[in-house]
C-alpha positions as CSV (number, residue, x, y, z in Angstrom):
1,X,6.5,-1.8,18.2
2,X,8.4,-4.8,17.8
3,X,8.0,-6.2,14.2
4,X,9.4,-9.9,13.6
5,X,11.9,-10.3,10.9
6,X,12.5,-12.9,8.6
7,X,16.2,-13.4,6.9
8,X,15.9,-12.6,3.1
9,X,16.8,-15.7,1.1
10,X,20.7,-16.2,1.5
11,X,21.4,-12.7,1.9
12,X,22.4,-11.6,5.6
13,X,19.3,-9.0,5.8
14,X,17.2,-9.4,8.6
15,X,14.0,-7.6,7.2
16,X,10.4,-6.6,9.1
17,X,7.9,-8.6,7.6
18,X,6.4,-5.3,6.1
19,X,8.5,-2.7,4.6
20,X,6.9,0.7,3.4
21,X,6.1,1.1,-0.7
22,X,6.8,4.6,-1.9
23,X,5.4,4.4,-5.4
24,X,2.6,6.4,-4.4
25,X,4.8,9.0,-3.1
26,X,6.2,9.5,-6.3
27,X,3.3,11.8,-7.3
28,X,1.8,12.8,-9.9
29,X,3.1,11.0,-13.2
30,X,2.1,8.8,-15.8
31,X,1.8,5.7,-13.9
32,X,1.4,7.5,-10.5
33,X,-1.5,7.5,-7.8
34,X,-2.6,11.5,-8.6
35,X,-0.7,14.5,-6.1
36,X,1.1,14.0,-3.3
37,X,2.3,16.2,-0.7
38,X,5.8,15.7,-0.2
39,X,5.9,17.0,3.5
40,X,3.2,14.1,3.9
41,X,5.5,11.5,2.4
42,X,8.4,12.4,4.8
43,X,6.2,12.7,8.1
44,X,4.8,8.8,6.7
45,X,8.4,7.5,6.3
46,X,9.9,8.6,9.5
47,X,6.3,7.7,11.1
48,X,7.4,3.7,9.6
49,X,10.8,3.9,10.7
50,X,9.7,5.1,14.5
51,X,7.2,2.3,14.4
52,X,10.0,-0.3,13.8
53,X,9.6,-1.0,9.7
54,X,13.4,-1.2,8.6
55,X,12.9,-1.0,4.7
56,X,11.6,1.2,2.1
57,X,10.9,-0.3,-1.4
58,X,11.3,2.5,-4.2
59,X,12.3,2.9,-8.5
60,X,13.9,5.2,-10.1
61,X,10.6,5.2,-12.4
62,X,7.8,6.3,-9.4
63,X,7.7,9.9,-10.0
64,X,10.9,9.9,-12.6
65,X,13.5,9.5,-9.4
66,X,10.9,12.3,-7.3
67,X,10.1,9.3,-4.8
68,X,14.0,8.8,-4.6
69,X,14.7,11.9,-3.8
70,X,12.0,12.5,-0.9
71,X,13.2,9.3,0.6
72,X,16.8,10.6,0.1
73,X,15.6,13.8,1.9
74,X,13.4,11.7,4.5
75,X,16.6,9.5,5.9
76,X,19.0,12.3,6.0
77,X,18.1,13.4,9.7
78,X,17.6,9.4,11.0
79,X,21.1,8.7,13.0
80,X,22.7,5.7,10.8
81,X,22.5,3.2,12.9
82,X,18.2,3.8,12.8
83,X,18.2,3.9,9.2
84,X,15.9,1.5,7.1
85,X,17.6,-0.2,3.9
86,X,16.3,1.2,0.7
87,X,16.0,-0.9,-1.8
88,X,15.3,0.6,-5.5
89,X,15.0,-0.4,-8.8
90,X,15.9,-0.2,-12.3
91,X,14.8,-0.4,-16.1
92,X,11.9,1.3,-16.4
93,X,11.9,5.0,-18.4
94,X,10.0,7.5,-19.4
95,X,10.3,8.4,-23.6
96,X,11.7,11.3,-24.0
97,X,11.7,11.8,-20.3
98,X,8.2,13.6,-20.1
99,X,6.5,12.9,-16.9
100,X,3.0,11.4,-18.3
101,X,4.7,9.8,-21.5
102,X,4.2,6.2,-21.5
103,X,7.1,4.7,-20.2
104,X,9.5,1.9,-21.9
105,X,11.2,-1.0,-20.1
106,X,14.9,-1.7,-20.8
107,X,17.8,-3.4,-19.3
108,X,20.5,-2.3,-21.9
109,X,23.6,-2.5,-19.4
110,X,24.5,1.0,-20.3
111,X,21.2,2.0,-19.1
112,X,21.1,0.0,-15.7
113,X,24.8,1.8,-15.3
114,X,23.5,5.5,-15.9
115,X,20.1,4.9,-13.4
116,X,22.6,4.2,-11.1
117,X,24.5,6.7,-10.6
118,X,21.3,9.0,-10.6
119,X,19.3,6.8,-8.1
120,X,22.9,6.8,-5.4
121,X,22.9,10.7,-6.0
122,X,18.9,11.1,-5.1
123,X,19.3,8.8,-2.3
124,X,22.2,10.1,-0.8
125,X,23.6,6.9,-0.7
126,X,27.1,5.3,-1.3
127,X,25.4,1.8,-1.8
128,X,22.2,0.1,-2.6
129,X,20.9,-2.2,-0.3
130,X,19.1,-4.3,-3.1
131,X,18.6,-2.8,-6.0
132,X,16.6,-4.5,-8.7
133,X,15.5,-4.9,-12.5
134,X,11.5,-3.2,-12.2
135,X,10.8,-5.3,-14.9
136,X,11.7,-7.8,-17.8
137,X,13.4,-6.4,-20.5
138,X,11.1,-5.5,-23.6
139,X,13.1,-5.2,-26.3
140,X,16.0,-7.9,-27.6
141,X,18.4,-7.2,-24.4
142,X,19.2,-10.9,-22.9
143,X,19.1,-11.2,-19.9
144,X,23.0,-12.4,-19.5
145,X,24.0,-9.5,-20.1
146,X,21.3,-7.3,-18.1
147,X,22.6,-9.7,-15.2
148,X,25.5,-9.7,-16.0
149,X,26.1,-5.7,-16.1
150,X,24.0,-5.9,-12.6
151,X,26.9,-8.7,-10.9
152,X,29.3,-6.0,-12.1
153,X,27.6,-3.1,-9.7
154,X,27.6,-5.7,-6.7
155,X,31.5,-6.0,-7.4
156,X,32.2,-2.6,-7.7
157,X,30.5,-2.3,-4.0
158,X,27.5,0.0,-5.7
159,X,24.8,-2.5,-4.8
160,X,24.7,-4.9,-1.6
161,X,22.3,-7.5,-3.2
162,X,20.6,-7.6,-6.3
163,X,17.4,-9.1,-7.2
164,X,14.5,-9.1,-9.6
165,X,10.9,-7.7,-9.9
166,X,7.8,-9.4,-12.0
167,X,10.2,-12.1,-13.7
168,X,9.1,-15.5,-15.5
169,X,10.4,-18.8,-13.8
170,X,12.4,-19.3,-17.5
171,X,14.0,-15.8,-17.1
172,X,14.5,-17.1,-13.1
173,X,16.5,-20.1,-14.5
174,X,18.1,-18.0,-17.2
175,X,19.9,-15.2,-14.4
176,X,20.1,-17.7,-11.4
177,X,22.5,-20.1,-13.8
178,X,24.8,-16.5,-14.3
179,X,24.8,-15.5,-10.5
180,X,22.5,-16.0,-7.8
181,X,19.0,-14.3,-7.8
182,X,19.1,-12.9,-4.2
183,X,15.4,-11.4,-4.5
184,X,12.5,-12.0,-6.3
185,X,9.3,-9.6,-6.1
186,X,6.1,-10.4,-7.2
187,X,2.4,-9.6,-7.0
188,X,0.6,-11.0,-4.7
189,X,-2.5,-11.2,-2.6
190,X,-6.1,-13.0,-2.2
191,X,-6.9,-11.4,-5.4
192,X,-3.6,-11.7,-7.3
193,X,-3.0,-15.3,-6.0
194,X,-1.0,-16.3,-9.2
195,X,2.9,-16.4,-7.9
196,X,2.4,-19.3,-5.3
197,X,1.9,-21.7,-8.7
198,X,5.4,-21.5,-9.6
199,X,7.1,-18.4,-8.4
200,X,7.6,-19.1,-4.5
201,X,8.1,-23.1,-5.2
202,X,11.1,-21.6,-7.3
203,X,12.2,-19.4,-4.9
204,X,12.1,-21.5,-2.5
205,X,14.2,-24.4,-4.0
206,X,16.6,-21.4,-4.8
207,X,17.1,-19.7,-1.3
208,X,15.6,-16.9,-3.1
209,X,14.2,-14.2,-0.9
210,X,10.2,-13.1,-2.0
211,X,9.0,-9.6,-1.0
212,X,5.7,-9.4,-2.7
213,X,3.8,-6.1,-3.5
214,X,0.5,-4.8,-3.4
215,X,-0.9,-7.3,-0.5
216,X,-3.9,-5.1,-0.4
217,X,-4.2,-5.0,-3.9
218,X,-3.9,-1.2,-4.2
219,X,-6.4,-0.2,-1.7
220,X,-9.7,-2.7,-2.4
221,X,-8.6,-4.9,0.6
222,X,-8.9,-2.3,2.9
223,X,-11.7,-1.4,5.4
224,X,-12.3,2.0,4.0
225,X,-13.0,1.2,-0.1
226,X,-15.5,1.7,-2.1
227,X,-16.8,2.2,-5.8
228,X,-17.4,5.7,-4.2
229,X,-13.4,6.0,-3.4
230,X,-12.8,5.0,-7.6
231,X,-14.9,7.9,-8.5
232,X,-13.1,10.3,-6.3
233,X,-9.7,8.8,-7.5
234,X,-7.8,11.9,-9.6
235,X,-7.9,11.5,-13.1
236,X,-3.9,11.1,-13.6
237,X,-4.6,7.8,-11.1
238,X,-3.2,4.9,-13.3
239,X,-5.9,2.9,-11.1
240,X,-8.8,4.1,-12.8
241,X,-7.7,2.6,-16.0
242,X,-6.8,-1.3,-14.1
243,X,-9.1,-4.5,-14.4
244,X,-9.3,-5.0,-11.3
245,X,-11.2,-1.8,-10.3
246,X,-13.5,-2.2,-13.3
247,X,-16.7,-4.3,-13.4
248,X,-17.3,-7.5,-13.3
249,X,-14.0,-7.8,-11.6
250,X,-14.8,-4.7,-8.8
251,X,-17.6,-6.4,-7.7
252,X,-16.1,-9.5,-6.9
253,X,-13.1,-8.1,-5.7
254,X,-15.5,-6.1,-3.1
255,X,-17.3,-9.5,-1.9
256,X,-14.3,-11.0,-1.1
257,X,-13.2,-7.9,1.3
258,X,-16.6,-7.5,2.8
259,X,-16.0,-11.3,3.8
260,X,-12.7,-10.3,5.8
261,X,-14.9,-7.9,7.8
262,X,-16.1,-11.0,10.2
263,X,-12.1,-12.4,10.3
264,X,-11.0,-8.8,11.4
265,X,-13.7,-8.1,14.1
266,X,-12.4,-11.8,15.5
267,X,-8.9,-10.2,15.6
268,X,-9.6,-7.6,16.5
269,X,-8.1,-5.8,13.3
270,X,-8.3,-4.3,10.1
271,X,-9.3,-5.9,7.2
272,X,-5.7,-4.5,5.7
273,X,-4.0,-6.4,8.5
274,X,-5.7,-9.4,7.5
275,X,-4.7,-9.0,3.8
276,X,-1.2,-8.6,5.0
277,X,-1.3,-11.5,7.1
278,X,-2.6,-14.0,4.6
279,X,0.2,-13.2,2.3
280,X,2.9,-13.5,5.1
281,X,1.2,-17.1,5.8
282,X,2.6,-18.3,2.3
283,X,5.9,-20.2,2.7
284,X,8.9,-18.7,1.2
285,X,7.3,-15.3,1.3
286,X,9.9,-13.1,3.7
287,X,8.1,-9.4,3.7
288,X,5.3,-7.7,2.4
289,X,5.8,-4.2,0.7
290,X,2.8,-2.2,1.6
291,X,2.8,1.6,0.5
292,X,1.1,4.3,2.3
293,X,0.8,8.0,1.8
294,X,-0.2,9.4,5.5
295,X,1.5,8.2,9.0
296,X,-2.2,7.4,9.8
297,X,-1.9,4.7,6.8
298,X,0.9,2.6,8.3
299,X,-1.1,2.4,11.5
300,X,-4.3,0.7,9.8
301,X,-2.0,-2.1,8.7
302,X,1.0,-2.3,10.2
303,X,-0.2,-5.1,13.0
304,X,-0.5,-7.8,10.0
305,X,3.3,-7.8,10.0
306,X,3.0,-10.1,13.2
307,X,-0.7,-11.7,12.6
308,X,-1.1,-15.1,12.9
309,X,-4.0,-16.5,10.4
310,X,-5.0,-20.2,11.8
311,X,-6.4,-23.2,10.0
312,X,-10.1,-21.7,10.8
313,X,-9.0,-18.3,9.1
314,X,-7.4,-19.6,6.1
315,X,-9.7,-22.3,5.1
316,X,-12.8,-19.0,5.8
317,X,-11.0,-17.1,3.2
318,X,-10.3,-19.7,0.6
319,X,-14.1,-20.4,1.1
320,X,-14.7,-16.9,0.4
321,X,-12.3,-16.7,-2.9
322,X,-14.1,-19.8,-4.0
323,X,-17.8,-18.2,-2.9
324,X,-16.8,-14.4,-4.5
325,X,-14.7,-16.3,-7.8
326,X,-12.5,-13.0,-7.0
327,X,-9.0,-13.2,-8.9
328,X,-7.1,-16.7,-9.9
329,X,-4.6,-18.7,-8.2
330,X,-4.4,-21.3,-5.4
331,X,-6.6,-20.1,-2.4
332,X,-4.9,-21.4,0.7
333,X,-0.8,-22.0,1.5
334,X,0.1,-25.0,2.0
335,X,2.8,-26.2,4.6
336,X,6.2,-25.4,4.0
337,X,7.3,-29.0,3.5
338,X,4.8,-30.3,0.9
């Protein structure tokens, strides 16, 4: 399958508009999606690769470095030249390094140099394609010198391009005056609808690339789920315990995908794909990171990397947001110019 590409901000990366999300195939930890067969995970990352996805977005946190290490163990056999970029991230930790403690979010620059190393060694790697802070710092750390100790990897040739996961536009501003932010990932989908307020205007004006995660909002805009699928969920599943598959939010959150069912028949698609499709429709947004946990998982959704929503669609799915009162944030994309 050929899957269109989209340059990502300044950087000379040529991504697929969908790359595959391994945080589910981190297994079974404290913020992890219950057990996961690891044999599964490698047959669903060659299955993306051989159906044309060219990037695989990982942390060193999903499965404290497990999910690395698979990956690591899935690319080893693909020839070079066929290999997808990895991109991974850093500053999230486990106390005490138990698998279900709670976990702490630091960028002391001492810490982003240790996960590192580890993260190159698990991967099998001599260089990180984009590596990138999982998340703000939560303790006194500024960010100058977070960024700072980050420019320094890039220099040392350790990381290709470095970017940013979940930041604020004031901690944007505060790391793009240091160096360039070459990435910025942030939640995003018909449900979380938040970033395109300030966060792809921003990147935008910057020539900052966006790869925005959980498009399907972690399985409810998919054909297949259900209030029946929460029950089943395993009780280390750190979606049991989110808003959005609680009531009064489920409910509303199911409306809005049973009113994708009538946009998909007209595809002639999945639901997912449409989910996929609406968030690839928002200017400044260059790939969607969609995880999967079977090879038959990337083939429900993998046609929204090249579906084209139109007028009709968009403005039947705002409707719908509006109708359902599902999740906050603008409702339709506007055109790239306004």
């Amino acid at each position: 399958m050929v899957i269109p590409r989209r340059r990502l901000g300044s950087t000379d990366l040529e991504i697929t508009t969908v790359g595959l999300g391994a945080w589910a195939i981190g297994g079974d930890w404290f913020r992890g999606w219950g057990p996961q067969d690891d044999a599964e995970s490698i047959a669903t990352i060659r299955h993306a690769v051989d159906m044309g996805i060219n990037w695989i977005d990982t942390a060193a946190a999903y499965g404290l470095g497990h999910s690395e290490t698979i990956i690591g163990q899935a690319i080893r056999d693909i020839p070079v030249a066929d290999r997808p970029f990895v991109f991974t991230k850093c500053g999230v930790t486990s106390v005490g390094g138990e698998r279900f403690a709670p976990t702490v979010r630091t960028l002391r620059p001492e810490q982003i140099r240790e996960e590192i190393e580890r993260s190159l060694e698990r991967l099998g790697v001599d260089r990180i394609d984009l590596y990138q802070f999982h998340w703000p710092d939560e303790g006194d750390t500024p960010i100058e010198e977070s960024w700072g100790a980050m420019q320094r990897l890039v220099d040392q040739g350790k990381v290709r391009y470095a970017g940013v996961c979940n930041f604020t536009v004031p901690l944007l501003d505060r790391a793009e005056a240091l160096h360039h932010v070459d990435s910025l990932q942030p939640p995003f989908s018909m449900i979380r609808r938040d970033s395109a307020s300030e966060l792809l205007p921003w990147a935008r004006q910057h020539d900052t690339g966006v790869i925005v995660y959980s498009p399907m909002q972690s399985g409810i805009l998919t054909d297949a789920f259900s209030r029946e699928r929460v029950n089943a969920m395993a009780g280390t599943d750190w979606r049991r315990e989110a808003a959005y598959f609680q009531e009064p939010e489920l409910g509303r959150n199911i409306a809005l995908r049973d009113s994708l069912r009538a946009i998909a028949e007209r595809h002639a698609t999945t639901v997912s794909a449409i989910a996929i499709g609406w968030a690839l429709s928002w200017p400044g947004v260059t790939g969607a990171i969609v995880g999967a946990r079977r090879p038959d998982q990337v083939d429900g959704w993998i046609a929204g990397s090249h579906l084209q929503l139109d007028d009709d669609d968009l403005g039947q799915i705002a409707a719908a947001i509006d109708r359902t009162g599902a999740g906050s944030g603008p409702a339709r994309p506007r055109p790239a110019s306004s």
